[in-house]
Structures are given as C-alpha cells and as structure tokens.
N, C-alpha and C positions, 0 to 999 in steps of 0.2 A: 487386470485387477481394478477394483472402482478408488475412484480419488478421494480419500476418506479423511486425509490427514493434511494439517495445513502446518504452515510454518509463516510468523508472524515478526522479520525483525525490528525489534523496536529498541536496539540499543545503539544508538549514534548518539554524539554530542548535541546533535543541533544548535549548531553555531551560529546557524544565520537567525536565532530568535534568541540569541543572547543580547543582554542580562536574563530577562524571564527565563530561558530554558540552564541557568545554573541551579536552577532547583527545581523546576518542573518542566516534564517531558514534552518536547513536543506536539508528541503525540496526544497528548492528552488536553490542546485546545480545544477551547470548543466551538462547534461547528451548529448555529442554533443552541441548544441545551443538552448536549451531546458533546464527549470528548472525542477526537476522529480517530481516535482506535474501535470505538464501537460501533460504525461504519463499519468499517473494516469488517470485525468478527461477523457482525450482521451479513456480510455479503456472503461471507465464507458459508453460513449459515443456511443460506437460502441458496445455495449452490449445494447441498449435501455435505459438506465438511462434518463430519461427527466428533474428529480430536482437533482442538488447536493446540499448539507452544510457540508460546508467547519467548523470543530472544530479548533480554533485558539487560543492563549493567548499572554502575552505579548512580545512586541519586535517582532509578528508576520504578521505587518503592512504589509511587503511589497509584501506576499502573495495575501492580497485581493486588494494590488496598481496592480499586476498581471494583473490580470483579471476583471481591470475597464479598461475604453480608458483613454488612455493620451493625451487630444486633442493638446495641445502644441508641441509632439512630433509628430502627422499623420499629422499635419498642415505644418510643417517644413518638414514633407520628401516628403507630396505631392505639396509642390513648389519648392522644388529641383528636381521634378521626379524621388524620389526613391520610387516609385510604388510596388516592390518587395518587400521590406523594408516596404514601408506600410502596404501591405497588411498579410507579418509576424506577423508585432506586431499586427494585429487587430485582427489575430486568434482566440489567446486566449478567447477575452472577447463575442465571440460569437457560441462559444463550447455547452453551453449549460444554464439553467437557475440556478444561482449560488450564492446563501447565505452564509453567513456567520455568526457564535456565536461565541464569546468567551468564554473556559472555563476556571472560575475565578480563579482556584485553580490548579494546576500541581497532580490532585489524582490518574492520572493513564487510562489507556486507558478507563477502567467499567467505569468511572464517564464520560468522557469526551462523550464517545457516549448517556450516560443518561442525556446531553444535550439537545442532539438531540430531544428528547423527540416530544416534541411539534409540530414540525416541520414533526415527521413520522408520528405521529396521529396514526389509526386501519389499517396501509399498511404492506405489507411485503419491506424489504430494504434490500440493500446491504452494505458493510459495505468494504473499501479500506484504507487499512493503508499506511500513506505518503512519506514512505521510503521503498515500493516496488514496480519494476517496470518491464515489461513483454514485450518482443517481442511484437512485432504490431501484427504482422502475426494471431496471435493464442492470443484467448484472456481467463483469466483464469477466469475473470466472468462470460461470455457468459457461459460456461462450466458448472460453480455452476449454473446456471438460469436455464440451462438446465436436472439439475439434481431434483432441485426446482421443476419446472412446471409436474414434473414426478414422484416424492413423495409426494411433499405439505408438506415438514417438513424442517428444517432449517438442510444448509452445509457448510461446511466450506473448504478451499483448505488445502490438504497436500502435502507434497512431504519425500522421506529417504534423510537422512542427515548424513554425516558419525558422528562416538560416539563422536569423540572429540567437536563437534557441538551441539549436545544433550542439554546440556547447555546453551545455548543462545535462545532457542526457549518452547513456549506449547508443550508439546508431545501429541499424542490421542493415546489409546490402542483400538482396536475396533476386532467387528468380521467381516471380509471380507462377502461383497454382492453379489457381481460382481466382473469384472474385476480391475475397478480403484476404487469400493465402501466400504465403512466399514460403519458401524452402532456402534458409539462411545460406550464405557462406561466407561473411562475414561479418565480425560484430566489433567494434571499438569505442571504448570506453572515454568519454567526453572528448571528441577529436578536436584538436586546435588546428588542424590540416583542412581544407577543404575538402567534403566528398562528395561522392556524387547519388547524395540520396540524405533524404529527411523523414527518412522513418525511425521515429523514438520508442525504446522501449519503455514502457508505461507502469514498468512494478507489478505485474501479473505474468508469473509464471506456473508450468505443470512442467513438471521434472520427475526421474526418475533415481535410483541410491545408487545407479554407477556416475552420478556428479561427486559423490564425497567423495570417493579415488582421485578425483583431476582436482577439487579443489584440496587435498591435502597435499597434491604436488605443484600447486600453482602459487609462483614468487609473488610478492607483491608490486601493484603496480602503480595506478594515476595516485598519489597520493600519497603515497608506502602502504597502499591497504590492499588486503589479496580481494579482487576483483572477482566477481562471480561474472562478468561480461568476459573476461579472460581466460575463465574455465569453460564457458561456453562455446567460445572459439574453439579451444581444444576437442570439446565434443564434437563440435562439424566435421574434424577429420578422421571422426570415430562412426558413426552413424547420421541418421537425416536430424534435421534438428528446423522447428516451425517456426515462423513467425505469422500473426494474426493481427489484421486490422479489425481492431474491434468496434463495435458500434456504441454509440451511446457516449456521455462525457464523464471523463475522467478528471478530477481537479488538484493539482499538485498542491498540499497545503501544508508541504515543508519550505514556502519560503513565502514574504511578505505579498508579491500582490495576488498569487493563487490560492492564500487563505480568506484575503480581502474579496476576491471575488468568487470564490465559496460560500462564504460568509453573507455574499449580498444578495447573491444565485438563489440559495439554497431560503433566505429570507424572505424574497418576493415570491417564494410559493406557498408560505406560511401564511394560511388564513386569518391567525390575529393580526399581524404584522403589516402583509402585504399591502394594504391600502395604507396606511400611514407612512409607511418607508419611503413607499413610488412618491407618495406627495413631498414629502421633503427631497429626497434625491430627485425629482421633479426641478422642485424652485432652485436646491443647490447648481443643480447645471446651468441653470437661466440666471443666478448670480455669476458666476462663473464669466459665461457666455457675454452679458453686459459689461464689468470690467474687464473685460480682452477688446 
C-alpha cells in the first residue's frame, strides 16, 4: 500500500528550552521566518503524505492556532494590500489535510504515536519527529519511501554520529545490505554502555499498524516513558526491520547548538541575509581569534 499518512509527534515537554518552551512549543521556533514544525509538514508533503496528525498536549495550542486561518489577520493585511503577507500566512494552513490528538499523558514518544492508532487504521505510515528538520533540496522521507516501496518492511533514517553523541540518540547495530542499508538487530535507547556502532536514529521512520500491538505491550523504559526504540526491538524478533543511511543533512533543533546552527546554516543561504551575516560572523571570529 503507498505511504500516505503521516504521524507527527509534537507533544514533549521540551525541557531543554525551558523557560521559553513553559508556554511555547518547541517546535514552533523559528527556523528563518518559519516555525520548524512547517519544515517538517513541508517534507511530508513533498514526499506524497496526503493526511497528517499532528500528536499534541498541553500548552500546545498554538501549533494547531498554526495551521487553522486567522481570518482577522488575512482580512486586515488584504485591505492594507499586503498580499505577500497574505498570502505567507495562508500557507500553512493549505499544505496539506491536517489533524490533530492530544496525548493526555507526557509517556513518551511509544505511547504518543499509539495515539495515532485510530487515525492509521490497516496503512503503512510514516512517522516525523518535531524537532528535526532537513534541507529542502533533498528529502529524508522521500528516501525511506523509497526504500519502503522496494522491501515492503518498515525503515527507519540513520546517520554516524561522533561518540560523544552516542548518548543522546537510539543506536541500531545492523548487518550492512547495500550501500546506505543495514538490516537491524539491534536498537538501544540512549546507551550509557559503550557500543560498537554509531549509527543514530534520526527521527524518520516508515512503519507499519502491527507496531501498536508491541507498543501497547511495551513497559516503560529510559526515562519511565514507553520507548518506541523498545518496541522496535521487539519487531526485529518478529520480522526484518531497516535501517537507512540517508543522505543529505538532518539538523537536530530540539536542543541549543543544533538550533543555533540551523539557524545560521539555514541563514547563510538566505539571499537577503547572506552577505551581511558572513560579514559579521566573518569579523566576530577574527575578534574572537585576536583575544585568544
């Protein structure tokens, strides 16, 4: 069946952008003039996704105020004739067709997609975590779909990650297929162990609905939250299960320096910008470099 449906979750605390994120979502920095949830949907987008559901929780209103119209605000810029402006904000809310759940309880990514439940019914889905976010150019789910449509078994995105990183991400140990392929058999959720592999799972997955069985029987784990890296495991001793080195750059912008350099990546390709940024970030390094 073609990968039609996506699942987006975007209900975490995001602790590590506290104060700011006690009342606005992470996910909803913005990345240039764009909050990086609309990245996101955009990739989905341009990968064929035709339904998204957006996984939401408290204090994460202003996500789905997003991507509804604000008619007060297009009413007001189209009798001023800011047209351009209009037609910005009205973007969003015609990207794609776009739900939303809330999930009631903070358990952890496993529970928050076994939300979804209902919503994916007997499809295959894709699966886009809300604080990473991909060049345009090159898209990392396009990628998995197309890996998808050519095994018929669920894959997920990786990428190496230097050790000190190891930590903060699923690891998969797999045996290589191909060039960018592995065939997992094992996955562990932020190892504090040494392994012997640095391959990171990157927030792109294609799955299938025999996951909500394992995750509605899967305890919780790194954290007290039910792991969807743990329910994955479980599917390796069920069927094959992919991993994919994907191409292209992925930029984690759920924590301070991978928003910052998001933020300055994503800037210096901006043609109003670009020249004026490089000159400052230019002399700041040569200040910098002079008092050291």
């Amino acid at each position: 069946m073609k990968v039609r449906k996506a699942v987006i979750p975007a209900a975490g605390l995001g602790t590590r952008f506290l104060p700011f994120s006690k009342t606005v979502p992470k996910e909803m920095l913005p990345v240039l003039n764009k909050p990086a949830i609309q990245y996101i949907v955009e990739e989905a987008v341009a990968s064929g996704i035709e339904e998204i559901i957006i996984i939401t929780g408290k204090n994460k209103r202003s996500i789905e105020d997003y991507f509804y119209n604000n008619a007060e605000l297009e009413l007001h810029l189209q009798s001023s004739g800011k047209l351009d402006m209009l037609k910005m904000i009205h973007q969003p809310t015609t990207l794609a067709n776009i739900h939303f759940v809330r999930q009631k309880t903070a358990l952890g990514l496993g529970d928050a997609i076994l939300t979804a439940r209902s919503f994916i019914g007997n499809e295959p889905f894709a699966v886009l975590l809300g604080d990473m976010i991909m060049e345009k150019s090159l898209s990392c789910l396009n990628q998995l779909i197309n890996v998808y449509n050519e095994y018929k078994a669920p894959v997920i995105a990786v990428e190496q990650v230097p050790d000190l990183e190891i930590g903060n991400y699923g690891i998969v140990l797999g045996e290589k297929k191909g060039e960018r392929l592995y065939r997992i058999h094992r996955l562990v959720e932020k190892p504090k162990t040494e392994l012997p592999s640095r391959m990171a799972i990157m927030g792109r997955y294609i799955l299938e609905p025999d996951i909500f069985d394992i995750l509605n029987d899967t305890k919780p784990g790194v954290g007290g939250e039910v792991q969807l890296t743990d329910a994955l495991q479980t599917l390796t001793s069920k069927r094959s299960l992919y991993a994919y080195q994907h191409e292209g750059k992925l930029y984690d912008v759920g924590n301070y320096l991978g928003y910052l350099i998001a933020s300055i990546e994503w800037s210096l390709k901006n043609e109003d910008i670009r020249d004026s940024l490089y000159i400052f970030l230019k002399k700041l390094i040569a200040d910098i470099e002079e008092k050291n």
